[in-house]
C-alpha positions in Angstrom: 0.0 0.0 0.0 3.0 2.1 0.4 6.3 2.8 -0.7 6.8 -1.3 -1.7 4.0 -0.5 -4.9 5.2 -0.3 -8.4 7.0 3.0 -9.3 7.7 3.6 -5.6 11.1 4.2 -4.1 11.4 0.4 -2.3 9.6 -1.4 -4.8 13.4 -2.8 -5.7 12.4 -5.4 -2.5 10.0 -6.9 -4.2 12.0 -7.2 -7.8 12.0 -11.1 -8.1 8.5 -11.8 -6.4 5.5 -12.4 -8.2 2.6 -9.6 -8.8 -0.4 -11.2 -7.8 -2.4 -8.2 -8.6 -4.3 -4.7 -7.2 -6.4 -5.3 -3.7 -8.4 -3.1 -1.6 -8.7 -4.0 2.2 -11.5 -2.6 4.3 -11.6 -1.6 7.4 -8.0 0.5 7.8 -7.5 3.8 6.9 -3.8 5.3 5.6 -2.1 7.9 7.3 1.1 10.1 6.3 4.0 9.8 7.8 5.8 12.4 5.3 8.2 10.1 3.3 5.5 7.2 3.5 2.2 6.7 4.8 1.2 4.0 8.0 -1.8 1.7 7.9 -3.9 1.8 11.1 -7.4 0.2 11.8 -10.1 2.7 10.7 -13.6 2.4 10.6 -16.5 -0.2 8.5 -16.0 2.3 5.2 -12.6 2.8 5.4 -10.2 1.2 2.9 -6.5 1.2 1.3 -5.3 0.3 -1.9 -2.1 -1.8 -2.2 -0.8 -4.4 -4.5 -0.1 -8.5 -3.4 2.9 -10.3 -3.9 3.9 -13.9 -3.5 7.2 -13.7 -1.6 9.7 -16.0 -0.7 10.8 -16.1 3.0 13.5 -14.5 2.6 12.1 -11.4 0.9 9.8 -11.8 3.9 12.5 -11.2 6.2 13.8 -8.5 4.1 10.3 -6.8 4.8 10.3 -7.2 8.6 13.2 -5.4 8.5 12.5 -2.5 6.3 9.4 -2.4 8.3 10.6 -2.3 11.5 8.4 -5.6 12.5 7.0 -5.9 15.1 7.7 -2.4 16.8 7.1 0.2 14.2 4.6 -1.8 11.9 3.3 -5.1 12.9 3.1 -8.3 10.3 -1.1 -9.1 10.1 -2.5 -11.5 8.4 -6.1 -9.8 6.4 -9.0 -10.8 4.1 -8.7 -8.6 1.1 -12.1 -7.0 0.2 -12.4 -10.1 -2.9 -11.9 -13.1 -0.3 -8.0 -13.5 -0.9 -5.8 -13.6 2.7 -2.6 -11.7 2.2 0.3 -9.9 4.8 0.5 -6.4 5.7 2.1 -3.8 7.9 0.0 -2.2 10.4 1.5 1.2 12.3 2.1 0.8 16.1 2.0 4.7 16.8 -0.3 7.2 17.5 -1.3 8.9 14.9 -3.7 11.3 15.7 -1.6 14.7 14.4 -0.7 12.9 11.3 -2.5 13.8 8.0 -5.2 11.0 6.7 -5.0 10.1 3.0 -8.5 10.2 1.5 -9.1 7.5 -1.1 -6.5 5.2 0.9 -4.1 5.4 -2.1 -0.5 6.5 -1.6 0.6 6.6 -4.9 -2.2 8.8 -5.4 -1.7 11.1 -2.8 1.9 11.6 -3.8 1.5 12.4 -7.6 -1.5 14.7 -6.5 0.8 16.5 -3.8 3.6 16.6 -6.7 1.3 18.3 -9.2 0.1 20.6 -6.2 4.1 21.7 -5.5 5.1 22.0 -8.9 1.9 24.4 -9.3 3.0 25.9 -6.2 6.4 26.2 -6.7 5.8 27.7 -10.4 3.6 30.9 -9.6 0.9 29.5 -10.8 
């Protein structure tokens, strides 16, 4: 859902895994945590778009790692909104001043904020 997604600067982790397709899970909500967002548990109509991959264990380990598991984000097993069970990273900290990301889509929310600087930052 994050910075592992295609185009995205970590998606190198995931090079020699298998793309098993888009999913939406309900139920969590995304929040930013500037340089990347954090999952956390969110109400009924909340949801996050992310991408599924079919990793080996070690790539799994790899993961844990970049994802500080279990302190910072914690490994949980979820039922994606079409029935499929798949890994993710849920963030352990408080994130109550932290900005939400409407739509649940990171990738979305940084090419939106890019277009919004560049507007910005042009005198536009």
């Amino acid at each position: 859902y994050g910075t592992l997604r295609i185009g995205c600067s970590n998606h190198r982790l995931l090079v020699d895994s298998h793309y098993d397709g888009n999913a939406t899970l309900l139920g969590y909500r995304l929040m930013s945590l500037g340089g990347c967002p954090g999952m956390v548990q969110g109400r009924r109509a909340d949801s996050v778009v992310g991408e599924v991959y079919l990793v080996t264990g070690e790539t799994m380990d790899r993961l844990d790692r970049l994802e500080g598991h279990p302190t910072t984000y914690q490994r949980e097993q979820v039922r994606l909104q079409d029935g499929r069970v798949a890994y993710t990273y849920v963030y352990q900290n408080p994130v109550s001043h932290r900005e939400r990301i409407d739509g649940g889509d990171w990738v979305e929310h940084v090419r939106t904020r890019s277009q919004q600087w560049r507007r910005h930052g042009s005198g536009d």
